[in-house]
N, CA, C and O of each residue as an XYZ file, in Angstrom:
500
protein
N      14.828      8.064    -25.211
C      13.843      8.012    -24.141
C      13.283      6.596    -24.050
O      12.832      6.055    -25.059
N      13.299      6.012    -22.923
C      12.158      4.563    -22.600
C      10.684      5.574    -22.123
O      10.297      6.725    -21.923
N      10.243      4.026    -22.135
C       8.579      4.283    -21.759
C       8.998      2.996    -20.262
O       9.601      1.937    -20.432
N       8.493      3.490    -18.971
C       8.099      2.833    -18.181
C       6.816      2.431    -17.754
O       5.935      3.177    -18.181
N       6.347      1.323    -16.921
C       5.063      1.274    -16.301
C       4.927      1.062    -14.907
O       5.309      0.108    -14.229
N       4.379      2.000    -14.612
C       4.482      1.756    -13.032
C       3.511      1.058    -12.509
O       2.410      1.553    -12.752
N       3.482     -0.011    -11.812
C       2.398     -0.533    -11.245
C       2.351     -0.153     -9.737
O       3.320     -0.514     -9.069
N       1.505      0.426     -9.207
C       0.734      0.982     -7.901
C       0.937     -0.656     -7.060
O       0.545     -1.645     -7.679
N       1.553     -0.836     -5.669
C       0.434     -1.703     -5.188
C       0.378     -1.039     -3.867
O       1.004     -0.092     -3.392
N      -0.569     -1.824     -3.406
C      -1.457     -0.838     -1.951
C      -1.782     -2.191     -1.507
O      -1.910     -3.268     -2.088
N      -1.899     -1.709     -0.014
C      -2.451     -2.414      0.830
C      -3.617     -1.764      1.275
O      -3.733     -0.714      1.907
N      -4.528     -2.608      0.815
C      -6.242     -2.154      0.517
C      -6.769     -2.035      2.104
O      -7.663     -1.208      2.286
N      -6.328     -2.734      3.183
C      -7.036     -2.330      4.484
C      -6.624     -0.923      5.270
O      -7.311     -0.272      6.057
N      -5.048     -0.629      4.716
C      -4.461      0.833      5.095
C      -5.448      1.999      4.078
O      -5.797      3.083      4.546
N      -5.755      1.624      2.854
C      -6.294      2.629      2.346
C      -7.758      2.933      2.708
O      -8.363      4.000      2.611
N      -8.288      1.416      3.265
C     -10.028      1.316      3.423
C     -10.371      2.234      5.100
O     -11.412      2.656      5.604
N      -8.801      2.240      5.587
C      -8.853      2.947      7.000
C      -8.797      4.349      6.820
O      -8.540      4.993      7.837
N      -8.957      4.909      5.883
C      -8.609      6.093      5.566
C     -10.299      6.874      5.981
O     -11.179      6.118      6.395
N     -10.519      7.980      5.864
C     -11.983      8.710      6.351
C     -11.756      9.321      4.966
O     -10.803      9.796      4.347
N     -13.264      9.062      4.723
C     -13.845      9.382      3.223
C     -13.175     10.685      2.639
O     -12.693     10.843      1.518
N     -13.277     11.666      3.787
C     -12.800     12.885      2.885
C     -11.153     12.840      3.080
O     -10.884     13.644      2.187
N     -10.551     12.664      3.333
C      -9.185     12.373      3.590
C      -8.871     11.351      2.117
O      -7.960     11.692      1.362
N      -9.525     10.372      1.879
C      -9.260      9.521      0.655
C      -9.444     10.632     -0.629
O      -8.736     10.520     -1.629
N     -10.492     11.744     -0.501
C     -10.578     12.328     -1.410
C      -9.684     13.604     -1.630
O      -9.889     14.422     -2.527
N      -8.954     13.658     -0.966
C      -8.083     14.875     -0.542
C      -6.640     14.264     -1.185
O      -5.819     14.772     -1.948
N      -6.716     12.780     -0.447
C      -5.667     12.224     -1.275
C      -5.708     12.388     -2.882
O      -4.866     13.099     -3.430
N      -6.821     11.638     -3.715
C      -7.090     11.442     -4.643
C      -6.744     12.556     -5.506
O      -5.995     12.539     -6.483
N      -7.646     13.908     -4.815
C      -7.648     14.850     -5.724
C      -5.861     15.272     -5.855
O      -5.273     15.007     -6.903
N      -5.362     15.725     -5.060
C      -4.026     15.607     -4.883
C      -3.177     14.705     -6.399
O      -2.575     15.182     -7.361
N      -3.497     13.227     -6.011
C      -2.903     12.913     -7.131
C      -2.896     12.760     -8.453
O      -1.992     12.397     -9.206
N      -4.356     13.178     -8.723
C      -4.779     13.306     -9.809
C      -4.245     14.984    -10.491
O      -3.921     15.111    -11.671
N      -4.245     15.667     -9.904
C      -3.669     17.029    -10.162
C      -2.327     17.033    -10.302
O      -1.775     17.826    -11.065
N      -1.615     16.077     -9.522
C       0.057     15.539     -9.494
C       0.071     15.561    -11.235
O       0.775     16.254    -11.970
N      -0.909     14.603    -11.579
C      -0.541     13.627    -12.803
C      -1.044     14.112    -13.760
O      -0.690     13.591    -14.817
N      -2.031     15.247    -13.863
C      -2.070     16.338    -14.639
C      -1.015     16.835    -14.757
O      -0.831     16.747    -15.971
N       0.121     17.467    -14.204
C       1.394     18.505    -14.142
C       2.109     17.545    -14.784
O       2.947     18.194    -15.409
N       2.250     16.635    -14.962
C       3.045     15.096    -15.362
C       2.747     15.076    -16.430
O       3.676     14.902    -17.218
N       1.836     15.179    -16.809
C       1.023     14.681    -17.938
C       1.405     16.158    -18.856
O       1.773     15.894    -20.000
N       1.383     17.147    -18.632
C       1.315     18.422    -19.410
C       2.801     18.666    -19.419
O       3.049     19.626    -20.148
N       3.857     18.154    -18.884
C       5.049     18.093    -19.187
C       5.590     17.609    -20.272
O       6.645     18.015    -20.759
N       4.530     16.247    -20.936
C       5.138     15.430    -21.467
C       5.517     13.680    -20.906
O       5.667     12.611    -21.499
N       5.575     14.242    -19.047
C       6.497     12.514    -18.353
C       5.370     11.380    -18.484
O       5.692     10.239    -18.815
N       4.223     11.680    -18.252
C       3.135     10.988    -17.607
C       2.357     10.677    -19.341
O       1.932     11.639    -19.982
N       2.290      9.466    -19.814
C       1.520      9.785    -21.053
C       0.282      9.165    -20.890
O      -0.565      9.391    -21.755
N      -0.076      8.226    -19.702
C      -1.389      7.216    -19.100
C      -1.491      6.900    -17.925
O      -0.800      6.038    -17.381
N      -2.411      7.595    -17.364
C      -3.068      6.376    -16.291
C      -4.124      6.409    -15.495
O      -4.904      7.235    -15.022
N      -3.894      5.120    -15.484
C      -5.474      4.675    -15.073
C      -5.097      3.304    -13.701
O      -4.251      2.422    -13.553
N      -6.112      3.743    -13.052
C      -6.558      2.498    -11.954
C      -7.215      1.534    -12.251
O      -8.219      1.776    -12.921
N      -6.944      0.142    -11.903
C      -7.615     -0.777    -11.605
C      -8.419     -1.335    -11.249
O      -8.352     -0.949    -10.082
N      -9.670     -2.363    -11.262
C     -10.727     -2.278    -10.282
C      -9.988     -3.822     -9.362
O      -9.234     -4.768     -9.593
N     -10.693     -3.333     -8.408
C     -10.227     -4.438     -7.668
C      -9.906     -5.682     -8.119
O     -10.621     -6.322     -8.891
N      -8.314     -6.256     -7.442
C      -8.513     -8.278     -7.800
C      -9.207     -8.968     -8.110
O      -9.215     -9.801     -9.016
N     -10.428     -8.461     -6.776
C     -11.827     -9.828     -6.896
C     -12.289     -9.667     -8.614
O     -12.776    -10.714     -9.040
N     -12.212     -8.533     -9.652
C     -12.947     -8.247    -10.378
C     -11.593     -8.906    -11.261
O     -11.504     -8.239    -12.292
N     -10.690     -9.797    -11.231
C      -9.779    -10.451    -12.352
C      -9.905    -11.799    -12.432
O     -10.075    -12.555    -11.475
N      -9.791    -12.205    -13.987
C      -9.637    -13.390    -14.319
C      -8.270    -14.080    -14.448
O      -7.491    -13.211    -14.055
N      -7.614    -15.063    -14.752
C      -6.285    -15.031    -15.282
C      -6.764    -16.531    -16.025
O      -7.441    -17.408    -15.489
N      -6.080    -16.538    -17.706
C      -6.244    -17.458    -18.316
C      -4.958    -18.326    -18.200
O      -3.922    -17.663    -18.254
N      -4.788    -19.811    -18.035
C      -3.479    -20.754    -18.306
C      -4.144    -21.301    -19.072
O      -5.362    -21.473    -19.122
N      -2.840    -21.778    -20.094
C      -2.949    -22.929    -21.039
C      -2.090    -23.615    -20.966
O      -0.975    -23.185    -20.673
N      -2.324    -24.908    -21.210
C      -1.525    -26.297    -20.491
C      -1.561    -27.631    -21.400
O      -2.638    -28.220    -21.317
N      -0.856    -28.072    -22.027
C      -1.103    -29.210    -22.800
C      -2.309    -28.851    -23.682
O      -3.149    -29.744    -23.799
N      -2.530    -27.714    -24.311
C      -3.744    -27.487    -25.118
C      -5.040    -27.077    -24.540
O      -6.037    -26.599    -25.081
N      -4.708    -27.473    -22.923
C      -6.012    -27.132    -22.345
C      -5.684    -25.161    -21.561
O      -4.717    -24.493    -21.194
N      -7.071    -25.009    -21.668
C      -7.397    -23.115    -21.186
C      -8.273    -23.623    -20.232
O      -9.199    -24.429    -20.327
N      -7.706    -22.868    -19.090
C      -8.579    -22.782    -17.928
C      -8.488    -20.903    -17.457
O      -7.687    -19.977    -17.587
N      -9.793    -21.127    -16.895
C      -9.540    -19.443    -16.492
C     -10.111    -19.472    -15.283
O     -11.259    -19.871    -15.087
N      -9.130    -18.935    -14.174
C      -9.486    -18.931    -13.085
C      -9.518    -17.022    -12.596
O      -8.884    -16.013    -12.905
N     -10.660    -17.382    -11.686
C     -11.060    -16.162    -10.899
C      -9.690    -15.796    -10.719
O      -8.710    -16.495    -10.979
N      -9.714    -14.406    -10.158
C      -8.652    -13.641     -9.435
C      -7.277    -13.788    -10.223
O      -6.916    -14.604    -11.070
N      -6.701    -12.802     -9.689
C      -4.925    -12.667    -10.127
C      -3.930    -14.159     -9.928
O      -2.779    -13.882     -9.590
N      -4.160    -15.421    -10.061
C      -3.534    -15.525     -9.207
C      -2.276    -16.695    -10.238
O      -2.399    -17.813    -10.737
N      -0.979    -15.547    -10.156
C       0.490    -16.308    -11.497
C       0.997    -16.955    -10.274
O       0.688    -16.522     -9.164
N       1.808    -18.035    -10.447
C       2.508    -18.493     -9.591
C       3.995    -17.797     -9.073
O       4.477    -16.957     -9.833
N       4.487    -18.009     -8.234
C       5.058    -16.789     -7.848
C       6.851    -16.809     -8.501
O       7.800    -16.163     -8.057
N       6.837    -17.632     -9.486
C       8.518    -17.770    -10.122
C       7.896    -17.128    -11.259
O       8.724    -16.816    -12.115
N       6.377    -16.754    -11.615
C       6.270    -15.802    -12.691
C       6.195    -14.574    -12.421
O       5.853    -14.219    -11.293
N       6.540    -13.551    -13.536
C       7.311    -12.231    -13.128
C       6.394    -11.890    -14.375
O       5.879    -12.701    -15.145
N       6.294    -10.344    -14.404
C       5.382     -9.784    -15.138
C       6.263     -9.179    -16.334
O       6.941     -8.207    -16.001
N       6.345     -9.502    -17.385
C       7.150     -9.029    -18.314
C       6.053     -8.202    -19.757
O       6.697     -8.067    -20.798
N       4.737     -7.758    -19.816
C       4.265     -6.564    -20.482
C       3.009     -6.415    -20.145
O       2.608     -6.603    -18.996
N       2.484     -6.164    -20.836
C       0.699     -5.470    -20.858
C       0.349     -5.191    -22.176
O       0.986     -4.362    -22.826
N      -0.770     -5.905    -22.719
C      -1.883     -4.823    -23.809
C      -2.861     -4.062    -23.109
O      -3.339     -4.646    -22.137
N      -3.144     -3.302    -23.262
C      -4.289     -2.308    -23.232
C      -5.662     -2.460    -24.480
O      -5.866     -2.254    -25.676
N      -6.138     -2.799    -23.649
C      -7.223     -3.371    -24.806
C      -8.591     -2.951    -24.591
O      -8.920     -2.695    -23.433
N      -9.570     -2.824    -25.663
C     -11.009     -2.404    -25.091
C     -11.830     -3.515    -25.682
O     -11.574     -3.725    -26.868
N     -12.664     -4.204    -25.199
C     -13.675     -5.106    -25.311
C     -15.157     -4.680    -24.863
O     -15.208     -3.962    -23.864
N     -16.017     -4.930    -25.300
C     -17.574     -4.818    -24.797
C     -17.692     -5.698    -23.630
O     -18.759     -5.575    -23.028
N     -16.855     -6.563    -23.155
C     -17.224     -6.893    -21.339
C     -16.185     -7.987    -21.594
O     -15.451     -8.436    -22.475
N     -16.563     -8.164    -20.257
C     -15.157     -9.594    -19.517
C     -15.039    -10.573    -20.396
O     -13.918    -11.048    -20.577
N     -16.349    -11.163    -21.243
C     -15.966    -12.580    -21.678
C     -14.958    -12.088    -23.252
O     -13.868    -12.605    -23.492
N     -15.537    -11.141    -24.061
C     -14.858    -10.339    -24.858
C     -13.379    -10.202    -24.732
O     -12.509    -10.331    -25.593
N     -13.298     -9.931    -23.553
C     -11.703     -9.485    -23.731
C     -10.859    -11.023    -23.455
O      -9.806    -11.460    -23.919
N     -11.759    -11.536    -22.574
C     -11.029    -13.265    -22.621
C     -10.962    -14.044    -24.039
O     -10.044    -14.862    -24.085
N     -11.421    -13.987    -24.710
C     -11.747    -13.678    -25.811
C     -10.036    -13.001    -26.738
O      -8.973    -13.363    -27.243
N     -10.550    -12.291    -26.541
C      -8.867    -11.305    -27.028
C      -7.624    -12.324    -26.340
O      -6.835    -13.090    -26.892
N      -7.747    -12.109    -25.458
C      -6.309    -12.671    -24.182
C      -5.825    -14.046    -24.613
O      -4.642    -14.373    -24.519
N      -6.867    -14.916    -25.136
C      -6.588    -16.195    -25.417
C      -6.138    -16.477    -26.991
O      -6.086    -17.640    -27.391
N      -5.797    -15.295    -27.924
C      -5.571    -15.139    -29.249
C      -3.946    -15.100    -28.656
O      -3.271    -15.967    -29.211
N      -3.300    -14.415    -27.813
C      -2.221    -14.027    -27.615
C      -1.503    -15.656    -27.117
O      -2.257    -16.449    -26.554
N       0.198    -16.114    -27.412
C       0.353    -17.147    -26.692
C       1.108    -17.483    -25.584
O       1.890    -18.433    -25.586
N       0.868    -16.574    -24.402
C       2.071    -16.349    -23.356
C       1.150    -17.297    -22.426
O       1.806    -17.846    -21.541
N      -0.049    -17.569    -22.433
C      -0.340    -18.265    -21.524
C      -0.434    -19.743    -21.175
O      -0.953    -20.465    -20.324
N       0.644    -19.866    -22.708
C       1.322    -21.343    -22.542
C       2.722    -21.230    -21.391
O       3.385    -22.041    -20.744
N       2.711    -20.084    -21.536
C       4.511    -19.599    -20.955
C       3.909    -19.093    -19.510
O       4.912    -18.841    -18.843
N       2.880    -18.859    -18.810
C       2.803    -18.662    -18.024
C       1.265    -18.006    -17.623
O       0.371    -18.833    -17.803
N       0.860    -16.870    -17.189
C      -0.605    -16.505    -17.685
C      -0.963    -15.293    -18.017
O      -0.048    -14.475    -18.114
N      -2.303    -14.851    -18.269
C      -2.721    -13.448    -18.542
C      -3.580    -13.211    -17.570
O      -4.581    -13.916    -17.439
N      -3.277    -12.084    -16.675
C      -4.308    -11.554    -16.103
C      -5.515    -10.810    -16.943
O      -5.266    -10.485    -18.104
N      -6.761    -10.543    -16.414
C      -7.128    -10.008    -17.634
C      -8.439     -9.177    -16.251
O      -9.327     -9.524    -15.473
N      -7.777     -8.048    -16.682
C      -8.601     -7.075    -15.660
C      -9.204     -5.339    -16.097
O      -8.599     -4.429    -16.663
N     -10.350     -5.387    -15.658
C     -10.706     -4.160    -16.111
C     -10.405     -2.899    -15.189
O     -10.252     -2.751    -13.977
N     -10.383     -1.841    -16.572
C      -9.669     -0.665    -15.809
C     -10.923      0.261    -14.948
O     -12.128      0.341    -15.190
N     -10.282      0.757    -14.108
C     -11.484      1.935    -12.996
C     -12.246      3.078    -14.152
O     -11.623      2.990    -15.210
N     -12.948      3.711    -14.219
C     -13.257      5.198    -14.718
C     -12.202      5.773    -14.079
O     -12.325      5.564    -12.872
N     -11.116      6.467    -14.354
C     -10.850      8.261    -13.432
C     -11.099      8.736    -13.981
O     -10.362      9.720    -13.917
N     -12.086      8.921    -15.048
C     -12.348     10.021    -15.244
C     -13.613     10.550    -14.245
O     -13.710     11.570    -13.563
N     -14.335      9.663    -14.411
C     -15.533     10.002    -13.395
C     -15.051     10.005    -11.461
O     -15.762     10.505    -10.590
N     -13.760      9.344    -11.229
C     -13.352      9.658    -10.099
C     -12.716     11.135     -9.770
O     -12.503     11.711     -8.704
N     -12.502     11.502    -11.143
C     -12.058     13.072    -11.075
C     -13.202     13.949    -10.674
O     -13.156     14.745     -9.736
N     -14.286     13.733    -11.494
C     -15.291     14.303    -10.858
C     -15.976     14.296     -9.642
O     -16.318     15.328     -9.064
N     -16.210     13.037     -9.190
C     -16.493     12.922     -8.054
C     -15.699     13.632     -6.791
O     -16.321     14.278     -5.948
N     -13.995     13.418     -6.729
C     -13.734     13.508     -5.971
C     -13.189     15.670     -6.378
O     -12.228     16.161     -5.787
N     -13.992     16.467     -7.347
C     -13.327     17.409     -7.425
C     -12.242     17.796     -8.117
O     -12.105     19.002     -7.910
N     -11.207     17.305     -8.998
C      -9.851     17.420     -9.249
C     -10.378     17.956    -10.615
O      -9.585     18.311    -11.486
């Protein structure tokens, strides 16, 4: 067996056009999907993202670390893993990200994950 990761992407103005209860109809929907997934065995995590605006990404360059707002790798870089990590807030986990050394090789996004759990509730599922 492999382990895959799926990364979601969306186009945030098709989803922001959506009517509140319709987003939640969606939601609940897929969250119940990924329960049945999940109780199979296929599905072993997941979780949403909070928005871009809410990412950092660290480069390191000749010794120097810069960390710039937002997602933003240059585009001949390709995403090759992920840690999952828990920190007490943003500077914390930058913190963590900059122990690791890929961001001589290219960078780390470093972004926090959504609650679903509390979106489960909210939206019912």
């Amino acid at each position: 067996m492999m382990k895959f990761l799926l990364l979601i992407y969306i186009e945030p103005e098709l989803l922001q056009a959506l009517p509140a209860n319709e987003y939640d109809v969606l939601m609940r929907g897929c969250i119940q999907h990924a329960d049945q997934l999940q109780a199979q065995g296929t599905l072993l995590l997941s979780q949403r993202l909070q928005p871009v605006e809410s990412a950092q990404t660290l480069r390191s360059r000749q010794g120097q670390a810069r960390v710039i707002d937002g997602p933003f790798a240059e585009t001949r870089e390709v995403l090759a893993g992920f840690n999952l990590i828990e920190a007490a807030d943003a500077d914390e986990a930058m913190r963590i990200a900059r122990q690791f050394p890929w961001s001589a090789y290219g960078s780390i996004e470093v972004r926090p994950l959504d609650d679903l759990d509390a979106e489960r509730v909210r939206v019912g599922a």
